[in-house]
C-alpha positions as CSV (number, residue, x, y, z in Angstrom):
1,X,-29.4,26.6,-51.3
2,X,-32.2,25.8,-49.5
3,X,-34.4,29.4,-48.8
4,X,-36.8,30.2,-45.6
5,X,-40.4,30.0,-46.9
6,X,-43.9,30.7,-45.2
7,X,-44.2,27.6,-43.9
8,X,-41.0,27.0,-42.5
9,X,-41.8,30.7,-40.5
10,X,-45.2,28.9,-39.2
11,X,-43.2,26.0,-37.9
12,X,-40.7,27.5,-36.4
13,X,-43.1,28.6,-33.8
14,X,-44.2,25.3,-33.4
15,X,-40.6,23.5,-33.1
16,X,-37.3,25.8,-34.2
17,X,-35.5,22.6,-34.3
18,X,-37.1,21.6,-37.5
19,X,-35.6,24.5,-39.5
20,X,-32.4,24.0,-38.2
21,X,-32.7,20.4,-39.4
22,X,-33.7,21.6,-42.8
23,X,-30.6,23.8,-43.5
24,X,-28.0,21.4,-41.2
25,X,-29.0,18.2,-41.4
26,X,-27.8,16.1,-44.4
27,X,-30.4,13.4,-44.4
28,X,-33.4,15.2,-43.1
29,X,-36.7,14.7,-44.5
30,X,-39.8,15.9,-43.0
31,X,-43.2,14.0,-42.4
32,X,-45.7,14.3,-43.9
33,X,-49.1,15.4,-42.4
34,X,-51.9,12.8,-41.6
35,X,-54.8,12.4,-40.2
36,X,-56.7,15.5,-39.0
37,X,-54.1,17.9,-40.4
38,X,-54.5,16.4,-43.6
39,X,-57.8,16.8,-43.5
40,X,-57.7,20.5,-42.5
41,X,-55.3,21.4,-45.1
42,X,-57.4,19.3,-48.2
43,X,-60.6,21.4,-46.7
44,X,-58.3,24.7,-47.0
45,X,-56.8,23.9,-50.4
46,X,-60.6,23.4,-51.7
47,X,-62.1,26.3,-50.4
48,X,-59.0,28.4,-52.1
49,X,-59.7,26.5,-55.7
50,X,-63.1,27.9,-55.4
51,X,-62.6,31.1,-54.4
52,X,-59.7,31.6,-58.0
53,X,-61.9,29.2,-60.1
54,X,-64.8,32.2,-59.0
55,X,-62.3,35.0,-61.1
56,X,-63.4,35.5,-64.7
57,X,-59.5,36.1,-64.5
58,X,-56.1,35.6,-62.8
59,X,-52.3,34.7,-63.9
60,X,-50.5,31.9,-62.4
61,X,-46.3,32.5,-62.6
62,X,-43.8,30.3,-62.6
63,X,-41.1,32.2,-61.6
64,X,-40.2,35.7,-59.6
65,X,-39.3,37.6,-63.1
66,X,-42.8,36.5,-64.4
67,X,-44.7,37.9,-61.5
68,X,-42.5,40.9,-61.5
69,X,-43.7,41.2,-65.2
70,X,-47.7,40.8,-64.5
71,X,-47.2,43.1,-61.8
72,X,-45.5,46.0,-63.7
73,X,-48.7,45.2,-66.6
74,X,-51.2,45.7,-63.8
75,X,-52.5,43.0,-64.2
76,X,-55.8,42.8,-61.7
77,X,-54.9,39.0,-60.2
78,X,-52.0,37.0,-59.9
79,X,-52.3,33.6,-57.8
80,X,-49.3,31.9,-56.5
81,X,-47.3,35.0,-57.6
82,X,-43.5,33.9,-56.2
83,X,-41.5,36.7,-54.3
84,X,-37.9,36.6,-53.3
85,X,-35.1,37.9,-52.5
86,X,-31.1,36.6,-51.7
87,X,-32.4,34.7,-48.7
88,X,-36.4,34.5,-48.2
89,X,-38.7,33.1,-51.3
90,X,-42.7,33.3,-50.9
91,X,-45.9,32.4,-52.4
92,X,-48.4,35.0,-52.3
93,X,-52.2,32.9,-52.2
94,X,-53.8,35.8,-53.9
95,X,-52.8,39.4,-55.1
């Protein structure tokens, strides 16, 4: 089952028709981004490797129970921790 995510919210407000082709349409694939907006995103994805690689430490899940886990130790950073729930699933950057 395919499951709302951040990104899909943030596109929605550009086009609403494109989430209705990801859970309807059968063959639907998205593009890809080019040009400028690849650019803009490689900039953003550099500038958020240097900004965890700065931490002396952090945890990196792979799945909802693990973050639940490093959250219930306390643990003081978890990046990419995965959140979710019967019909949303999200990607915290940083918390």
């Amino acid at each position: 089952m395919n499951k709302i995510t951040a990104h899909d919210i943030e596109g929605y407000e550009k086009c609403s028709r494109k989430l209705w082709l990801k859970f309807f349409e059968v063959n639907y694939k998205p593009t890809e981004a080019s040009g400028f907006l690849q650019y803009l995103a490689d900039i953003g994805n550099r500038f958020e490797k240097e900004c965890v690689d700065s931490l002396e430490e952090y945890h990196e899940p792979k799945s909802y129970t693990e973050t639940l886990s490093l959250m219930e130790k306390g643990v003081q950073y978890i990046y990419q921790g995965i959140l979710e729930d019967d019909k949303r699933i999200g990607r915290g950057d940083l918390f």
